[in-house]
N, C-alpha and C positions, 0 to 999 in steps of 0.2 A: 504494500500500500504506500500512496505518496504523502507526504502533508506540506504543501505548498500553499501555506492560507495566505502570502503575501499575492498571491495569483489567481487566491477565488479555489484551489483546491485543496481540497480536508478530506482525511480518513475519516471514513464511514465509522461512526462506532458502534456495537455491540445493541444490537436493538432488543426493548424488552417485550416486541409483540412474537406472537408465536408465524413464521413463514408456514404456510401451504404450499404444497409442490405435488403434482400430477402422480396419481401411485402408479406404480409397476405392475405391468398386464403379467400378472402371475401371482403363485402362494408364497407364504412365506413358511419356509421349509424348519422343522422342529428342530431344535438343538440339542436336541437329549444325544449324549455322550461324546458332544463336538470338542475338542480339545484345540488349545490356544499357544501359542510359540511366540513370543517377542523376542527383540535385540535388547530391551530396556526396560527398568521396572523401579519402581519405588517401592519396598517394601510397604505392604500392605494395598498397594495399590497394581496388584499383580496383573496381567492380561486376562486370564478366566472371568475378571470382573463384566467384561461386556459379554458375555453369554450367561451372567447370574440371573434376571429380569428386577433388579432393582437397580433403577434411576439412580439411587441415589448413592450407588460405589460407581468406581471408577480405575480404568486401567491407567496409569501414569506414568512416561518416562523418569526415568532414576532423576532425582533435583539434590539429595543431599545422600552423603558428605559432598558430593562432585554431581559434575552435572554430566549427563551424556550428549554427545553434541547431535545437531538433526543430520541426516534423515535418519527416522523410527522405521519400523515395521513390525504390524501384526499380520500374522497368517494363519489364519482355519482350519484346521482339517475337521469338513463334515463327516469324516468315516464313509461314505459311500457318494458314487456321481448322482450329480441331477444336472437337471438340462437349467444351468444357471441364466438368468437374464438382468441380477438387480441386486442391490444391496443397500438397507440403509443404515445411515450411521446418527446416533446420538449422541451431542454433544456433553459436554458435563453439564449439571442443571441445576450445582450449588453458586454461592456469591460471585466466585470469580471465572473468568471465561480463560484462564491459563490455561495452556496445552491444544484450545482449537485447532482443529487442522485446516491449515488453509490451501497452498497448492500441496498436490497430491495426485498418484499415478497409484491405480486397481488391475491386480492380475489375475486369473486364474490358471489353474493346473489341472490334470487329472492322476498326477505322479510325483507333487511336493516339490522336485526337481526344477523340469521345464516348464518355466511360467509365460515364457516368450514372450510379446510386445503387450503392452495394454491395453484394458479393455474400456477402458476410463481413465480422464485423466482432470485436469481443470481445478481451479480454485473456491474452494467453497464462503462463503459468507461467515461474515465474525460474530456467530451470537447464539442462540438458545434452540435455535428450529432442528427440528429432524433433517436432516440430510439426504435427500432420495437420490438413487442414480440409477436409471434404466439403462443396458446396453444390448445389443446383439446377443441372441442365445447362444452359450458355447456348454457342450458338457464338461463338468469339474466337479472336482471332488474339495479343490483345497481353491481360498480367495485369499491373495493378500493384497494388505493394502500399504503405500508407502506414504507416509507424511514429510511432506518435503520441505516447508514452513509453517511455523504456528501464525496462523491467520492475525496475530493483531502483532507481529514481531513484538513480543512481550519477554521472549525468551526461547531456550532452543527446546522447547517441552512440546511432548505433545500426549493427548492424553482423549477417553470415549468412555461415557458411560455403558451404552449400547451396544452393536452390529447385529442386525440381522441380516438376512440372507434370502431369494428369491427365487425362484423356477420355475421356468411355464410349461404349461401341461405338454407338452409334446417339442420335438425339435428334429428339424429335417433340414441337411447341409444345404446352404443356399447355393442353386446351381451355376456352376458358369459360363458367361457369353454374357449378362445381364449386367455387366458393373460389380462392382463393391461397396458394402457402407462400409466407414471406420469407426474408431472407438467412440464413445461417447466424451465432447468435452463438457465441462463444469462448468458453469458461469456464477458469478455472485449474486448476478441478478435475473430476469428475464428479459433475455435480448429482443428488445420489440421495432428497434430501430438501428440499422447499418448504415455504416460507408468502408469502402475500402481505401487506407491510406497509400499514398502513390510511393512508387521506389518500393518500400519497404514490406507492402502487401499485407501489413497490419488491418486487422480488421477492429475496428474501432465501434464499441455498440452502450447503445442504453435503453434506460427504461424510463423511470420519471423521476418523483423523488424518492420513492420507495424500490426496495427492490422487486416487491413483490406485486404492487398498488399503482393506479394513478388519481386513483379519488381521496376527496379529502387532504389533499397536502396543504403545504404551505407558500405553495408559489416561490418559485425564484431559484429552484433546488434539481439538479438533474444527477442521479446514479449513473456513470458510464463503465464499461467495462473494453480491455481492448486483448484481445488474443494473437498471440504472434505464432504463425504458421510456422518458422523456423525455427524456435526454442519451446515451443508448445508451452507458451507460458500463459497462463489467463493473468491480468493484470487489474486495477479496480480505481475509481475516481470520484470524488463529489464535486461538482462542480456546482459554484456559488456566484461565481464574479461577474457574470453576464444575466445574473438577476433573471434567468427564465427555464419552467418547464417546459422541455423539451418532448413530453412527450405527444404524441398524432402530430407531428411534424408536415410540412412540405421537405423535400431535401433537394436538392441541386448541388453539383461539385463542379465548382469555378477553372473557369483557363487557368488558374495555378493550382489547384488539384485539390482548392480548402472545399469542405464540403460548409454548405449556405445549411442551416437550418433556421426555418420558419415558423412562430405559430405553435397550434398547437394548446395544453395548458394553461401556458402564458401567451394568449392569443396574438396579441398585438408583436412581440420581439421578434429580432433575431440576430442569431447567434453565428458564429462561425469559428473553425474548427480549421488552426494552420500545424498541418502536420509537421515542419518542418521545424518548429521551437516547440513545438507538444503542448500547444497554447490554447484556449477558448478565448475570442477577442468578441465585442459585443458589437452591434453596429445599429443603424438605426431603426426604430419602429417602421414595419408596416403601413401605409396609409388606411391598408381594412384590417382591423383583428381578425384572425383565420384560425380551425383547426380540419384535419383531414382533407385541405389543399393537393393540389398537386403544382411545384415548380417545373421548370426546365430550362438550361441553357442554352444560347441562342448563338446564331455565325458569330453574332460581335463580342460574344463576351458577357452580355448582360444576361441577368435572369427573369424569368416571365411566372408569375403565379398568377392561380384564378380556384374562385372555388372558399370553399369551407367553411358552410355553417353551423359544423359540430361545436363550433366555440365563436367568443367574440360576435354570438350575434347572431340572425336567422337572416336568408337573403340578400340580393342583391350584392354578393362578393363578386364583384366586376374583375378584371384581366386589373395588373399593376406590372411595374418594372422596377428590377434593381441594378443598379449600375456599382460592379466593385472596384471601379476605378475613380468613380467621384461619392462612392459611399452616399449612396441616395436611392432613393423609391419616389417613383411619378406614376403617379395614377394615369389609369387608360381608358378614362369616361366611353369610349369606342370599341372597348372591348368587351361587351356584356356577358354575363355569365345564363342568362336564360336560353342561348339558344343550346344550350351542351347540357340542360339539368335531364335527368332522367324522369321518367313518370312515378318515383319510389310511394308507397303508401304511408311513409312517414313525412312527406313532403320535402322540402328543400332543405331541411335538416340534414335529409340523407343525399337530396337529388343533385347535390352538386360538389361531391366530394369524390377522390380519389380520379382525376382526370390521367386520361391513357394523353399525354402530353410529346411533343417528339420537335424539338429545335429542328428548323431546318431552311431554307436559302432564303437570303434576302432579310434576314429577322424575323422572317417568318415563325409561326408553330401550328402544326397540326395537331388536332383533339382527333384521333380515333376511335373514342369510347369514354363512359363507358354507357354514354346513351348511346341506342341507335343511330341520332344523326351525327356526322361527323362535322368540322369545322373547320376552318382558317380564322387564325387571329395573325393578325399584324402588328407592331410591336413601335412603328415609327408617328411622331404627331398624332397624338391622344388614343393611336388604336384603332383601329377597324376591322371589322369579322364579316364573313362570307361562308357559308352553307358548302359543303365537300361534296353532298349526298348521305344517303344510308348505306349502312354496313351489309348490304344487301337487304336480306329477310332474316338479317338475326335482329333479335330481342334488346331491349334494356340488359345489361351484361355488367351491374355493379359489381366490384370485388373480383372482376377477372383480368384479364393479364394481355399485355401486348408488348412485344417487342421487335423491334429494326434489325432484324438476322442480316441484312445485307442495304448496305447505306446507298451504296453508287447505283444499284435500282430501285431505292426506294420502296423496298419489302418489308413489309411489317407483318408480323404473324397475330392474331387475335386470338385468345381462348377462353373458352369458359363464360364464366359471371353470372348475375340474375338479375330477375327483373327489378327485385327489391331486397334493401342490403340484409334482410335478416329474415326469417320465416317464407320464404319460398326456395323454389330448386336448382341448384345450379344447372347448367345446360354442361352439355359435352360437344358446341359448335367451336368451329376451327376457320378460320378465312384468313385469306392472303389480302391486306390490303398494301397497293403497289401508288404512291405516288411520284410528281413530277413536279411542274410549275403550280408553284403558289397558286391557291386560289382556283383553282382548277379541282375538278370534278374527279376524287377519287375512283381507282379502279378495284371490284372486288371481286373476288373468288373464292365461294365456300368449297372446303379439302373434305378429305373424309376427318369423320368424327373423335373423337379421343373415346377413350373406352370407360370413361366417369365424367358426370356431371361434374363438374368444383367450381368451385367460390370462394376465395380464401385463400387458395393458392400462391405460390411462385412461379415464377418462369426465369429461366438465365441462358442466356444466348452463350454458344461453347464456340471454339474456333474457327471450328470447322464447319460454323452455319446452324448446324441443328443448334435444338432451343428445349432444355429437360426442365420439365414442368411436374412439381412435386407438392403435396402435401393438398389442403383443400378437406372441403367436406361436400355433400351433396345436396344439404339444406341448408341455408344461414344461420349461424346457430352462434351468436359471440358467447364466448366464454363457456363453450360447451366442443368435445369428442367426439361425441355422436355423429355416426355417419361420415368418421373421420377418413379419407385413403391414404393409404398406406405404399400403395404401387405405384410411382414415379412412370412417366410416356417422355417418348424424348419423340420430335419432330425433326424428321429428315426433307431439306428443303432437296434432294438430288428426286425422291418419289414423291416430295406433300403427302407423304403418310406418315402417321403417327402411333409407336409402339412401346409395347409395357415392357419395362427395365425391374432391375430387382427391389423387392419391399426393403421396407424399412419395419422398425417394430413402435417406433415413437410419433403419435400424431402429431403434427403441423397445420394448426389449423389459424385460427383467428390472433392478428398480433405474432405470425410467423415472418421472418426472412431467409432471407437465399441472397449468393452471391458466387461468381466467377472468381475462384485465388488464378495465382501467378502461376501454379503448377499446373491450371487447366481442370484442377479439381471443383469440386460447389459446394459451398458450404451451403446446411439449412440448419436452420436453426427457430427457438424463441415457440411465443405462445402463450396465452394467457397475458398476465398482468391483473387478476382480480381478486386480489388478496384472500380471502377466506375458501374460494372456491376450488375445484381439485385438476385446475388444467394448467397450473403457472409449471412450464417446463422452462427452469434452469439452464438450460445447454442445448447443445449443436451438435451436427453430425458432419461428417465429410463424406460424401460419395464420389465415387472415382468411376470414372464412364467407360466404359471398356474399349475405347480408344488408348487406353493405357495398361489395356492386360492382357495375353496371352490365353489361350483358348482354354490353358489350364488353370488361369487367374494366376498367375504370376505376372509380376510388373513388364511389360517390355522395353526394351533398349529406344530410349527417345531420342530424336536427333540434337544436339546440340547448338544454339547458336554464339558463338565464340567469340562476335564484335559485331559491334552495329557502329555504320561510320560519324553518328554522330547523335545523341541524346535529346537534342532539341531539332525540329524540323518545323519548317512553316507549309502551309498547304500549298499543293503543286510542289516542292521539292522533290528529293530523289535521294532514298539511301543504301547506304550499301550493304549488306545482310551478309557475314561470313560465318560457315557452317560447318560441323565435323563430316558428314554425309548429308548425300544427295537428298533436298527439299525438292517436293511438288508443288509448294502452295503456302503462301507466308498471307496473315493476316493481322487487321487491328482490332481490339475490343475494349471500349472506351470502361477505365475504374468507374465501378457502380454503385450503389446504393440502394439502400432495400428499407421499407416500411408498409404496411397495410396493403400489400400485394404490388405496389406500386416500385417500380425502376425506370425511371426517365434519363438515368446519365448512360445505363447501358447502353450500346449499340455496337454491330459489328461494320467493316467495310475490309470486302474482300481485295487483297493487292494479287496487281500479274506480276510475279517474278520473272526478269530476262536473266539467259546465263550471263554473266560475266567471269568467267576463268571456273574452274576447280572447284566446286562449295563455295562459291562466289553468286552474288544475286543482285540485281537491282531492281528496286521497285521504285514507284509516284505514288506521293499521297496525294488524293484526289486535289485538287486547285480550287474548291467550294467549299467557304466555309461550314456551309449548312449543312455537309455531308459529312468532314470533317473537322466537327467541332472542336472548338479549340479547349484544350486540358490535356489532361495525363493520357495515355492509353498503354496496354498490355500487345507486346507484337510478338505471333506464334511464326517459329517456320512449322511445317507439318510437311511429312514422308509421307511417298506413295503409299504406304500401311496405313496410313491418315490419323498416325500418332504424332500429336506434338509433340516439340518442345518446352521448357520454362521457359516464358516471357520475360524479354526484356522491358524495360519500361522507354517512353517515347515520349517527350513531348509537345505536342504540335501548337503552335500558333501561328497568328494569324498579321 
C-alpha cells in the first residue's frame, strides 16, 4: 500500500463493516482428520488452529523471542482428492488486524510434492471480511497457500483464524482447441472500472469509495487498485485529491495515453489519471453533471461526451467537448442527446446512457447504439447531428457491445443488448456496421447469431480482427447471476461467424470489465459493487485464445518483434518492424478501457506489411486522423500460424 497524502493518496484502513463476496459454485468439503504443516508458529498459536471452527484462535507466524521473516506458508492435506475449485480464508477477528495476509499466491497438489504454478494469486483487503476465492476446478488432495505480505505492512507476521476448502460436484478436463483460462487474480476491491496504462500494460482499476459499495458514500473518495501483468503484483490506492467518485464513469484515454475520467458519483468532475508520474490531476467541471455517459476521442485530440442521466440530473444531457490542451469543456447546444435515447421503460434515466460512441474523420463521432437509430455528431461550432439510419431490424440493444475490428474500412461489429436496461432479454443479434464519410448513411449487415442472448457483457477486439465477447447474462438483472454465461464466442471477421471458446466457472455479469494486455491475452474481470448482496466478485481472470497454444494446449513459439524504428509516429508515417521470423500481418490496437460494457478507446487498424530485407517490414499508419486516433497503441507482428507476438507500444500523433 502507498501513503502519499501530500498527493491526495492514503492507505485504505482496516474497515469495521463486514465485505460480501460472491460464494463458490461448490460444497465446502468436511475437515475431519485434515492435518496442517506451517514454516512458522507462535506457540500456542499453532497452524491446526484454522481447521478448529473457532473464530476466535488463531494460526500465527512465530513474533517472539524472534520474529520469522515473510513469506509464510500453510498447506493442507485433506487426506483424500476432491475436485477443488475454492477456498476461503478468515481473517483474525480479535482487536488487532496483525498478521492479514495481503498479497498472496494458492497452490494445489494431488502428491504434497508438485504444486506447480498457481491457482490464485492477488492481494486481499486489510480488515475483518471473509476472504472468498473461486478458481478453475483442479483435483487435489493438498492446498497451500503463501503469504507474501501482511496487508497493512505492520510487520512480517502473518496469521488466519479460519480456511476452508471447496469442490464442485463433478470435474471434466477442459478440452483443447478452445483457449485457456488462468488463475484466479485477487483484487482488494471490485474492479468495476478499467484502463490500461501505456508502455507498461499496467492495468489500473476501481471501484468507488468503498471497496465493496457505491451507495451511500461520502463523495470525493475513489478505491483504485492497479495489477501489473509482469510481477503479478495487485497493488491498492485511495484517492482523495481530485475531490471525486469515480464511480459509473465516462472514460476516454487522451493523445498522451492519461485516461479522462468523467462523472459519475461525483457527477459534475473530472479526473485524470497521468501514468507516467502515477498521479490523479483534477481538471475542470463538466458543463452537465453526468453518470453512465459515454466519452470518446476524437482526430484532434479532444474529447466528446453525451448522455447520462443516472446522476447529476434527468435529461437533456446534450453532446459537450473537452479540450486537454487548453483544459476546458464547451458545450454543444447542437449536439442533442434525444435523437440517440432508447425507448427504455424506465425512461431517460436509463434511455440515454452507455452510448456505443466511435471518434472518427473530421471530428466527427459516430453513435452506433445502443438505440436502434444511429447518428453523427459533429464536434466543430456548437455541434450538429445528423441521422446515420437504423441498425437494420435490430432492436433497442442497451448494455450490448460494439466494437471497430478494422479502422481503415470502417467495420464495427455490434452485439447483443436489450431493449431495456434491466428486466427484459438480451438478444443474440450480431451486425456489421461498415462506415465512411461523415454524415453519411451507414451500411449494415446482420451475421449469423451468437449462441446467447447477453447484456452485460464485454467484447475486446484481438489482433488478428476477431473480437471474444464474454460474460453477460440473458435477462437484465443488476446485481444479480442468474442467467449468468459462462461460455465466451469469439467472432471471426475472415467467415462473420461467431463461435463458442472454452467456459469459465466465474460469472461476469453487471459492473464487469474486459481488456486487451500487451501479451495478446484478455483480461475479465469485476462485478457486483452492492455491498451486502452475494455477487461482489473481487478478481479477474486471464484467458489466453488459442492463437497462442498448440493443439495440445501448450504455449506456442510466438514470433518476436526485436525493434521498431521508432516509438513515436504521426499519421501517414512509415515504420520499420524488425523480426526474429517471418511475419504475415503486423497490426495496431489502440490501449482501452472498460466500464458498464462500454470500450470506446479500443479499436483495431489492420497494417500491409512490404518486405524490406530478412524479418525486415514496413508499414503506413493510415494519414487520417479519424482512423488513427491519436494516443498510445499496442503493435502485433502475427505469423502465418496467426500467432502473435508481445506488442510493442506506439505512439501516434497527429
Amino acid at each position: 500500500m502507498e501513503t502519499l497524502d501530500a498527493e491526495g493518496i492514503t492507505t485504505k484502513p482496516a474497515e469495521a463493516q463486514a465485505l460480501v463476496a460472491a460464494p463458490i459454485a461448490g460444497s465446502v468439503i468436511p475437515r475431519t482428520g485434515w492435518t496442517v504443516a506451517v514454516d512458522s508458529f507462535q506457540t500456542g498459536n499453532e497452524g491446526n488452529k484454522v481447521l478448529d471452527g473457532n473464530t476466535n484462535s488463531i494460526w500465527h507466524s512465530k513474533y517472539s523471542p524472534s520474529t520469522d521473516p515473510l513469506p509464510h506458508t500453510i498447506t493442507i492435506d485433506m487426506k483424500s482428492t476432491f475436485n477443488v475449485n475454492g477456498f476461503t480464508y478468515l481473517p483474525r477477528q480479535d482487536a488487532t488486524n496483525n498478521g492479514n495476509i495481503g498479497q498472496h499466491k494458492v497452490f494445489l497438489s494431488t502428491d504434497g510434492t508438485n504444486f506447480g504454478s498457481p491457482v490464485a494469486f492477488g492481494t486481499f483487503l486489510d480488515d475483518k471480511s471473509l476472504k472468498v476465492t473461486s478458481f478453475e476446478t483442479k483435483p487435489a488432495r493438498y492446498i497451500r497457500i503463501q503469504a507474501l505480505t501482511e496487508a497493512g505492512n505492520r510487520g512480517p507476521w502473518t496469521s488466519a483464524a479460519e480456511i476452508n476448502v471447496y469442490a464442485a460436484s463433478s470435474f471434466t478436463p477442459p478440452p483443447n482447441g478452445l483457449g485457456k483460462w488462468g488463475p484466479t487474480i485477487n483484487f482488494p476491491i471490485v474492479p468495476v472500472a478499467a484502463a490500461l496504462e501505456h508502455d507498461t500494460g499496467k492495468v489500473l482499476t476501481w471501484s468507488s469509495y468503498a471497496a465493496d459499495t457505491f451507495s451511500g458514500g461520502p463523495g470525493g473518495v475513489t478505491l483504485t487498485s492497479t495489477y501489473d501483468p509482469a510481477s503479478g503484483i495487485v497493488s491498492q490506492r485511495t484517492v482523495t485529491n481530485t475531490n471525486h467518485d469515480m464511480f459509473c464513469p465516462g472514460i476516454s484515454i487522451d493523445a498522451n495515453g492519461r485516461p479522462v475520467v468523467t462523472g459519475g458519483n461525483n457527477a459534475p468532475r473530472t479526473s485524470i489519471y497521468d501514468p507516467a508520474s502515477a498521479q490523479w490531476i483534477s481538471a475542470p467541471n463538466m458543463q452537465l453533471a453526468r453518470g453512465y455517459q459515454s466519452s470518446a476521442t476524437l482526430s484532434d485530440g479532444r474529447i466528446f461526451t453525451i448522455g447520462g442521466s443516472w446522476s447529476g440530473g434527468e435529461g437533456n444531457k446534450n453532446g459537450e467537448v473537452y479540450s486537454p490542451s487548453a483544459n476546458t469543456w464547451t458545450a454543444l447546444p447542437g449536439a442533442p442527446v434525444a435523437p440517440m435515447l432508447t425507448a427504455d421503460g424506465q425512461g431517460v434515466y436509463r434511455a440515454d446512457n452507455h452510448a456505443w460512441l466511435f471518434g472518427w474523420k473530421s471530428g466527427s463521432v459516430f453513435q452506433a447504439g445502443p438505440s436502434k437509430a444511429m447518428n453523427w455528431y459533429r464536434t466543430g461550432s456548437g455541434g450538429s447531428q445528423s441521422a446515420a439510419g437504423n441498425r437494420a431490424a435490430d432492436v433497442d440493444s442497451m448494455c450490448g457491445n460494439a466494437v471497430m475490428y478494422d479502422a481503415v474500412n470502417g467495420k464495427i461489429l455490434s452485439l447483443g443488448g436489450s431493449p431495456n436496461y434491466q428486466g427484459s432479454q438480451g438478444t443474440t443479434n450480431a451486425h456489421i456496421i461498415t462506415i465512411g464519410t461523415p454524415g453519411s448513411t451507414a451500411s449494415v449487415t446482420k451475421i449469423n447469431s451468437m449462441s446467447y442472448g447477453r447484456m452485460f457483457a464485454n467484447a475486446v477486439v484481438l489482433p488478428n480482427g476477431q473480437v471474444f465477447v464474454a460474460g453477460g447474462q440473458l435477462i437484465g438483472n443488476p446485481f444479480s447471476d442468474a442467467n449468468a454465461h459462462l461460455t465466451p464466442e469469439i467472432f471471426s471477421p475472415a467467415n462473420n461467424q461467431i463461435t463458442k471458446v472454452l467456459p469459465n466457472s466465474i460469472p461476469r455479469t453487471y459492473h464487469s470489465i474486459a481488456l486487451l494486455l500487451l501479451d495478446g491475452t484478455v483480461l475479465v474481470g469485476g462485478g457486483g459493487l452492492c455491498g451486502t448482496c452475494s455477487t461482489n466478485h473481487f478478481d479477474a481472470q486471464v484467458y489466453t485464445p488459442q492463437y497462442l497454444l498448440n493443439s495440445d494446449g501448450t504455449a506456442r513459439t510466438r514470433p518476436v518483434i526485436n525493434s521498431v524504428s521508432a516509438a513515436t509516429v504521426q499519421v501517414g508515417g512509415t515504420l520499420t518492424v524488425r523480426t526474429n521470423s517471418a511475419v504475415s500481418s503486423i497490426s495496431l490496437v489502440r490501449y482501452g478501457s472498460s466500464t458498464h460494457t462500454v470500450n470506446t478507446d479500443q479499436r483495431r487498424i489492420p497494417l500491409t506489411p512490404q518486405n524490406a530485407g530478412t524479418n525486415v517490414y514496413t508499414v503506413v499508419v493510415p494519414n487520417d486522423p479519424g482512423i488513427s486516433l491519436p494516443g498510445y497503441w499496442m503493435l502485433f507482428a502475427i505469423n502465418s500460424a496467426g500467432t502473435p507476438s508481445l506488442a510493442k507500444t506506439i505512439k501516434v500523433t497527429i
